[in-house]
N, C-alpha and C positions, 0 to 999 in steps of 0.2 A: 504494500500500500504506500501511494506518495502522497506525502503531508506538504502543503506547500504553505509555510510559515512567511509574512510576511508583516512589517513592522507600519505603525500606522501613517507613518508619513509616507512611505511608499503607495498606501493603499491611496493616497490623498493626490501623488504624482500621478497615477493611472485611472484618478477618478476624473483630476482635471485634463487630462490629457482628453480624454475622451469629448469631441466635437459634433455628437450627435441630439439629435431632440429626443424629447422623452420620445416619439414615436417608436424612434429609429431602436431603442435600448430595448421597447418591448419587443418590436421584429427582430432584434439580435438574440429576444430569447427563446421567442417562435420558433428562430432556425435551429436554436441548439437544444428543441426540447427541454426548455429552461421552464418552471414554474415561475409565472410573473407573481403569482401572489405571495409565492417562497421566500421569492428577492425581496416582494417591499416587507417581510417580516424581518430583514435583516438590518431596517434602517432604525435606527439611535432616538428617529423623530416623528413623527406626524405628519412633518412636509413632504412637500411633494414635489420638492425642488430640484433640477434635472441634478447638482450635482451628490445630492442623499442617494438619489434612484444610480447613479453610477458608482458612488459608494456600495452600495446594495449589493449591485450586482457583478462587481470586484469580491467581496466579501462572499458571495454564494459560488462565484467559480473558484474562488480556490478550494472549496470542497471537492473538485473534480477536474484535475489539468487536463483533460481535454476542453473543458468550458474556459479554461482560466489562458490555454496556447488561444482557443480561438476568438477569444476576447483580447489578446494582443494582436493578433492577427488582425482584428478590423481597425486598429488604431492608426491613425495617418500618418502617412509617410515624416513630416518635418516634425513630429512628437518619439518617433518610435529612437529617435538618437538617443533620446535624455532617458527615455523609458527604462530602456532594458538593462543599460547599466545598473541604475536604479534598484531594480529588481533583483539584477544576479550579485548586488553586494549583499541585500537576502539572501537568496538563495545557499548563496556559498558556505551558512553555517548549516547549513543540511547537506550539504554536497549537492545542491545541484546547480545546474547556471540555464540559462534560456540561450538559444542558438536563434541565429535569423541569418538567414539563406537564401533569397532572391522572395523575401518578406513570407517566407514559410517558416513560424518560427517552432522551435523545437524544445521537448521538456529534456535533458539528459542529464542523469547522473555522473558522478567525478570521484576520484579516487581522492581520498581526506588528506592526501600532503601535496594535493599539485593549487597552485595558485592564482586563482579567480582576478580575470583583466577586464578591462569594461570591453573587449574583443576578444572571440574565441579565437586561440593559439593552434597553428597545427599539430596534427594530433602524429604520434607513432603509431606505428603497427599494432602494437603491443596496449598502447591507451586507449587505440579505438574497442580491442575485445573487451575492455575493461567497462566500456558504456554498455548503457542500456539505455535507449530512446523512446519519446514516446510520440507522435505525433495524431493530429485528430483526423488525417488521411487512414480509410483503411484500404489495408491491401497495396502500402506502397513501397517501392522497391527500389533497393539503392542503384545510384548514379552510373552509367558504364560511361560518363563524360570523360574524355581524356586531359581534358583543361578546367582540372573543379575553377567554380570562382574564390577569388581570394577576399577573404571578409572584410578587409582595407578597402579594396579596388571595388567591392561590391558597396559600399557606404560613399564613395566618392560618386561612383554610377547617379545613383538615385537623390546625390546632392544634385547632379550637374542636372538629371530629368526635374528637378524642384523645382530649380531656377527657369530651365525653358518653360515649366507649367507658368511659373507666377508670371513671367513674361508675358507669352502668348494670351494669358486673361487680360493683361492690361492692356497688349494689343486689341483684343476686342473690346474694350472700353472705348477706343478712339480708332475705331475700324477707320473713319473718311480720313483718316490721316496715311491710309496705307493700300498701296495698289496693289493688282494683281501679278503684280513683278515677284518670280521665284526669289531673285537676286536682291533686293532692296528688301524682301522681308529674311531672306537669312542674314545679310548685314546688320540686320538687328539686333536679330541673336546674339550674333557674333559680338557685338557691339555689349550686352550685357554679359553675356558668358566670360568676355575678358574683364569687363569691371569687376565681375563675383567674382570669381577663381582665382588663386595665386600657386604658383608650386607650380604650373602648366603654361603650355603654348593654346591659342587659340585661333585657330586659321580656317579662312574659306578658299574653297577649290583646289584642295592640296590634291597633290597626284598621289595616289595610292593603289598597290598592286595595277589595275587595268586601266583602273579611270581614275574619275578625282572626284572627291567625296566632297558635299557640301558644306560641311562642319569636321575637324577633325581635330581633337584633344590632346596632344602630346603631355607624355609627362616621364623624365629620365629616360629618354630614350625612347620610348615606348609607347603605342599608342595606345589611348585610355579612352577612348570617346569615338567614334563616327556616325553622321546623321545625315542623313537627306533633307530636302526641306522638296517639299509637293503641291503644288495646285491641284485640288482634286477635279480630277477629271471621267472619272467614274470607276470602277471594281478592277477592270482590266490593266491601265495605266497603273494603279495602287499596287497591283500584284506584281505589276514590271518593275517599280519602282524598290519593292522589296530584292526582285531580283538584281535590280540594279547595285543595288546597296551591299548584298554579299558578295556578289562580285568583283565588289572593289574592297573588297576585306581578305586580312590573311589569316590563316586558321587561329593567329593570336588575338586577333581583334575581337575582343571578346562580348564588349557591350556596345551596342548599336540603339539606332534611333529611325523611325519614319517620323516627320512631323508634318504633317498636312493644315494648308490654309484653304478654306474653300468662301464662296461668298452664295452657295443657292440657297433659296428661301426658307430648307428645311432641315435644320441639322441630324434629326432624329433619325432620316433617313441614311443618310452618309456614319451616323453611329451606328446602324443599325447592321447596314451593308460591309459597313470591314469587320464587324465581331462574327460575321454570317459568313462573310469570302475568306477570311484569311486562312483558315484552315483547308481551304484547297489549294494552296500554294503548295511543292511538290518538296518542299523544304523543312513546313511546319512540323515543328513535334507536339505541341503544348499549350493552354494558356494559361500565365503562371499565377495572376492575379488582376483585378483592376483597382489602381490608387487613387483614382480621383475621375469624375463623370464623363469625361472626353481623355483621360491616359489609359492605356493598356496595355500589361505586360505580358510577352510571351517567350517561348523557347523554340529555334528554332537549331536546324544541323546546318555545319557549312558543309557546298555542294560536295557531293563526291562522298563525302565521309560520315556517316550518321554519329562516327562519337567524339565529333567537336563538336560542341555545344555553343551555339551565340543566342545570345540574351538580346530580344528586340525590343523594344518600348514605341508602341505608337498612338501620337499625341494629337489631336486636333481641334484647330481652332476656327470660331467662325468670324469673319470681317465684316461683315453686314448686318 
C-alpha cells in the first residue's frame, strides 16, 4: 500500500496551482470516479470556495495515487515547475518522488540512501530494478525509444512551447496588426523567443539536414528546438507541413513544433480537423497530451526508423 504523506503547505501549492472552476474540479472527479460528495466532506469549512473544493480534492486523492498522479497530470503547464519539486521534497521522507515525462507524471519508489533533486537523475541498470512505478495508464508498456528525452531538455521544451502559446494569444488580441505573411509572423516569434530565452541561439531559416527550418533553437552545440510556422491551408498542406518538418530534422532533433496561423471564420473547425487528420500521417505514433485549448502534444517516429522518437507540439492561432 502507498501512503502519500504530504505537509500542509504543499497541499496549499497544489491547491493554488490548480486554475480550474469549480465546474471543471467536479468533471475532474467525474472522470476519475471520484465521489464529489466525498471531496466536499474533506473540507475544514462550509465554503464553497473554489480554493477549499481544490483543497478537498488534493486531500481525497492522496488517498489513492492514481487520483493524486492524475490530479497533477491536469495541472498546467507554467505551475507544474514549482509543483512537483514541491511535492517530491515530501515525498522523499517516504521514499518516493513524482517523475514527469512529456507531462505523464509518474508515482515511483526510491531506494532510502539515494538523494531527492527537484529533477529526476539518470537512473542505473541496477536503480531502475530497484523501482517500482505506478502510473494511472493501464496496460502501458515501456519505451523501445532509442533517444529517451532528457528531463532538462524536456523542461526547457515546454518553456520555449509556453512562450510561443503566450505569444501567439496576444497575437490574436491585435490580429489587424498582422498579415497573412508566413514570414512576418515567425519574425515574431523569433522576435520574442530571443527576448525570453538566454543560454541559446534563436534563428529563422536556418539550413538544417534538407531544408531550412522556420525557427530553430540552438543551445551548446546542439539543436534544442525546430518549428514550422503554417498558414493553414487545409488537412492536406498541414500533413505536408509535418512532413516537411521531419524532414529537415536529424534523428537528434528531438522536440519539434507545427505552429499554424489561420484567419477562417471558424476555429472549431481547423481544431477539430488536425486532432481528427493527424493520426493518418504515416509517421504518427501517439497523442501524448493537450496543454492548453489550441496546443497539442504528440509523438511521432523519425522516417525510416520507428525507434527514434520526436516529440511534436502543434499550436494554433486564430488572427481574425
Amino acid at each position: 500500500m502507498i501512503t502519500i504523506n504530504l505537509s500542509l503547505s504543499t497541499k496549499l501549492y497544489l491547491a493554488q496551482a490548480w486554475r480550474g472552476t469549480t465546474d471543471s474540479l467536479r468533471d475532474f472527479a467525474d472522470e476519475n470516479n471520484i465521489e464529489w460528495e466525498k471531496v466536499l466532506d474533506e473540507m475544514d469549512s462550509s465554503s464553497m470556495n473554489k480554493k477549499n473544493q481544490a483543497k478537498a480534492l488534493v486531500n481525497y486523492c492522496l488517498k489513492n495515487p492514481e487520483f493524486f498522479i492524475a490530479y497533477l497530470n491536469r495541472l498546467s503547464i507554467q505551475n507544474r515547475n514549482w509543483v512537483i519539486p514541491e511535492v517530491n521534497e515530501d515525498l522523499a521522507k517516504n521514499h518516493l518522488m513524482v517523475t514527469d515525462i512529456e507531462h505523464n507524471c509518474k508515482l515511483v519508489s526510491i531506494p532510502s540512501n539515494k538523494e531527492i533533486v527537484n529533477q529526476p537523475e539518470e537512473k542505473s541498470g541496477d536503480d531502475m530494478k530497484k523501482e517500482s512505478s505506478f502510473s494511472i495508464k493501464s496496460g502501458e508498456t515501456k519505451s523501445t525509444a532509442i533517444n529517451e528525452p532528457d528531463p532538462q531538455l524536456e523542461s526547457k521544451y515546454f518553456q520555449i512551447l509556453k512562450i510561443i502559446n503566450e505569444s501567439g494569444k496576444s497575437m490574436e488580441k491585435q490580429s489587424s496588426v498582422y498579415s497573412d505573411d508566413e514570414n512576418k509572423l515567425r519574425d515574431q516569434l523569433v522576435t520574442v523567443l530571443t527576448t525570453h530565452l538566454s543560454g541559446g541561439s534563436v534563428t529563422a531559416e536556418s539550413i538544417n539536414r534538407k531544408g531550412k527550418t522556420d525557427i530553430l533553437i540552438r543551445e551548446g552545440g546542439s539543436n534544442l528546438f525546430i518549428a514550422e510556422c503554417k498558414i493553414w491551408r487545409g488537412k492536406a498542406d498541414f500533413l505536408s507541413g509535418i512532413s516537411q518538418l521531419l524532414s529537415d530534422s536529424t534523428w537528434r532533433d528531438l522536440y519539434t513544433a507545427i505552429i499554424i496561423f489561420f484567419k477562417a471564420k471558424k476555429i472549431s473547425d481547423v481544431l477539430q480537423t488536425v486532432q481528427k487528420e493527424i493520426s493518418s500521417h504515416e509517421n504518427y505514433e501517439k497523442k501524448v497530451d493537450k496543454s492548453d485549448r489550441s496546443w497539442f502534444n504528440y509523438e511521432f517516429h523519425y522516417p525510416g526508423d520507428k525507434k527514434i522518437k520526436i516529440k511534436l507540439a502543434v499550436l494554433i492561432f486564430k488572427l481574425s
